[in-house]
C-alpha positions, 0 to 999 in steps of 0.5 A, spaced: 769 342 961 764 337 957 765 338 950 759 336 948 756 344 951 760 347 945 756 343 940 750 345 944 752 352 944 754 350 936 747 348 936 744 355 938 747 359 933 743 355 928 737 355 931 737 361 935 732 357 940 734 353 946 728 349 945 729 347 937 737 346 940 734 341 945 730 338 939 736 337 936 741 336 940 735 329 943 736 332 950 730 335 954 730 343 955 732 342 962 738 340 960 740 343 955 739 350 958 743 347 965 749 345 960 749 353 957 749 355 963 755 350 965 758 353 960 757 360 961 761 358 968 767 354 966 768 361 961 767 366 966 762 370 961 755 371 959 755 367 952 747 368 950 743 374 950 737 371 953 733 377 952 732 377 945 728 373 941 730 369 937 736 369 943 743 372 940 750 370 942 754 376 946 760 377 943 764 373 948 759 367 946 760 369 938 768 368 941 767 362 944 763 358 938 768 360 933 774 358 937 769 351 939 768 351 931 775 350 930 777 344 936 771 341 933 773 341 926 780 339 929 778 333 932 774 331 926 779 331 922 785 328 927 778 322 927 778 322 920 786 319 920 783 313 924 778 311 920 777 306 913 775 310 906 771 304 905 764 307 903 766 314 905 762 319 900 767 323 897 769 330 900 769 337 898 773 342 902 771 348 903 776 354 907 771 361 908 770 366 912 766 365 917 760 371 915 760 367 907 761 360 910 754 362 915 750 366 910 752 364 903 755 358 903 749 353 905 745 356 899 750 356 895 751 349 896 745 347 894 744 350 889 751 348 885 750 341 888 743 339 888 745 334 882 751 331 886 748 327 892 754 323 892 758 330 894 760 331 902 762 338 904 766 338 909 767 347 911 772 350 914 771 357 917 776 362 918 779 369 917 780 370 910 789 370 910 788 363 914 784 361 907 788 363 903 794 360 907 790 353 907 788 353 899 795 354 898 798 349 903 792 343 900 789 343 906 782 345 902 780 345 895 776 351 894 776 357 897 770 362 897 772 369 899 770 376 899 773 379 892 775 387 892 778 391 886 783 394 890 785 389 895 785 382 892 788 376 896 794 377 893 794 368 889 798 367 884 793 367 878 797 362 875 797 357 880 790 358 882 784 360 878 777 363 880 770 365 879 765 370 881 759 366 884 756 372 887 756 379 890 755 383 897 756 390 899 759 393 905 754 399 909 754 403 915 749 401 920 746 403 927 742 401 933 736 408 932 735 413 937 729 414 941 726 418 936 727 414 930 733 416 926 740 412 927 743 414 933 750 414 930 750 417 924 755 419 919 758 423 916 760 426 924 763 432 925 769 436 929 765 438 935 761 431 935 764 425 931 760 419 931 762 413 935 764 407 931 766 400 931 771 399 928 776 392 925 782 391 927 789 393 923 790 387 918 784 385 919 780 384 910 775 389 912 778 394 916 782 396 909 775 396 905 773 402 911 780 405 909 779 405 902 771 407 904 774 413 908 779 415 903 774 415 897 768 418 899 768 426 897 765 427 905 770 429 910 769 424 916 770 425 924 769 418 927 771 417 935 773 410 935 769 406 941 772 399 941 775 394 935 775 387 933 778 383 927 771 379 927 765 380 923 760 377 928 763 380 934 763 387 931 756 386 929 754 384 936 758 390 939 754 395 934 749 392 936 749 394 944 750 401 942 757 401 942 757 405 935 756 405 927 760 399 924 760 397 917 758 391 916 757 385 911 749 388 908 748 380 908 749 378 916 745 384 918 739 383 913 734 381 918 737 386 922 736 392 918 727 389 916 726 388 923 728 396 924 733 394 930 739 396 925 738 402 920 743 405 915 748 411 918 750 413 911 749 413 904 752 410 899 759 413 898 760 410 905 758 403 901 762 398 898 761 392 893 764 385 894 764 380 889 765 374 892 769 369 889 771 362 888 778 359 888 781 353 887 788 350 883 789 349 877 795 343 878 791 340 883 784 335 881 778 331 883 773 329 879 768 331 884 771 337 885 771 338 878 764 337 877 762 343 883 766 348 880 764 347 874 757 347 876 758 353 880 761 355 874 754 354 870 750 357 875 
């Protein structure tokens, strides 16, 4: 396996066009599309969803870009330890979650930092425990997350402080049925529970759905379908039909304009985020400093 066909598949998740990735990547598209396919081979499994437009990675390719997302972070850093500091820019560290770290981080960033050029921000994706863990550890500087009232990260609050830097909401969706309505829709019932996609047990988001679930007034009757602890994977499973899921409003907005997901429930069966930046308060970097205060500002 030739690690170049992960970052083209890296590639692809951004640009969500084979042509753009080929571009991108100073490779003819030819090639570029013989190198998925190399991929899809030595993985035993379709990455890419080459009947949608713009192409969407299945829910094995979303799987393997994380996990390639990760080698190759990995890799950069173990390079990094043999290289000089001479001329390096300084780095911001960043741990989030995948869904914050694709959807909200980029903009965020810009705006926050659009006065410091000399910053360099180096993102590490990853669940939001395995967040936690690195910012406690210092192995990042700051940690963006999501924030529920009732289920916090547990971070001791004398050791780390934290900001609110935006909000999302958690909602039901689904494909539409032929005639137009959701076609899996809630509340369900005895007779016919609606088909769902759920989060693994332990996962942050599968305690946001219970809380959802023990909260609103409605009586539920739900059938699950199949599980994963993975946003986009989940995302990508609803997306073929497998069942209603409750997802991040922010990664299925262009889902929801386009038609190709509707809402399945109302807003009882909804939830607020806060999204939230951590750092230490015994650790400090000037630069680090400077990004969290003008996070602050704004």
């Amino acid at each position: 396996m030739d690690l170049n066909w992960i970052d083209d598949l890296l590639s692809l998740t951004e640009t969500r066009s084979f042509s753009r990735s080929a571009d991108a990547r100073h490779i003819a598209q030819s090639t570029f599309s013989k190198r998925i396919r190399a991929l899809e081979e030595w993985v035993g499994a379709e990455l890419v969803d080459r009947r949608r437009y713009p192409v969407e990675l299945t829910a094995a390719g979303l799987l393997v870009a994380s996990c390639g997302r990760d080698v190759s972070r990995k890799l950069s850093d173990m390079k990094s330890l043999f290289q000089p500091e001479t001329g390096r820019r300084p780095t911001v560290r960043i741990a989030a979650g995948h869904v914050l770290a694709s959807h909200f981080l980029p903009a965020w960033w810009r705006s926050g930092t659009v006065q410091l050029t000399q910053a360099h921000m180096s993102v590490y994706p990853a669940n939001i425990h395995e967040s936690a863990l690195a910012l406690i550890k210092g192995e990042c500087d700051l940690l963006l997350a999501y924030h529920h009232d009732v289920i916090g990260l547990g971070l001791d609050t004398d050791a780390f402080e934290a900001i609110d830097v935006g909000d999302d909401f958690v909602v039901p969706v689904s494909v539409p049925a032929a005639g137009g309505a959701p076609l899996h829709k809630l509340p369900g019932s005895r007779m016919n529970p609606a088909d769902v996609v759920q989060y693994s047990k332990g996962a942050f988001f599968h305690r946001v759905v219970s809380h959802i679930l023990d909260t609103t007034p409605l009586t539920t009757h739900l059938h699950t379908r199949c599980e994963s602890d993975m946003v986009e994977v989940v995302k990508a499973l609803a997306l073929a039909g497998n069942g209603m899921a409750w997802l991040p409003r922010s990664c299925v907005a262009r889902e929801l304009a386009e038609g190709s997901l509707l809402y399945a429930g109302g807003g009882s069966y909804e939830a607020r985020l806060a999204i939230r930046c951590w750092r230490s308060r015994t650790r400090h970097d000037p630069i680090v400093d400077q990004v969290f205060q003008g996070f602050r500002r704004n």
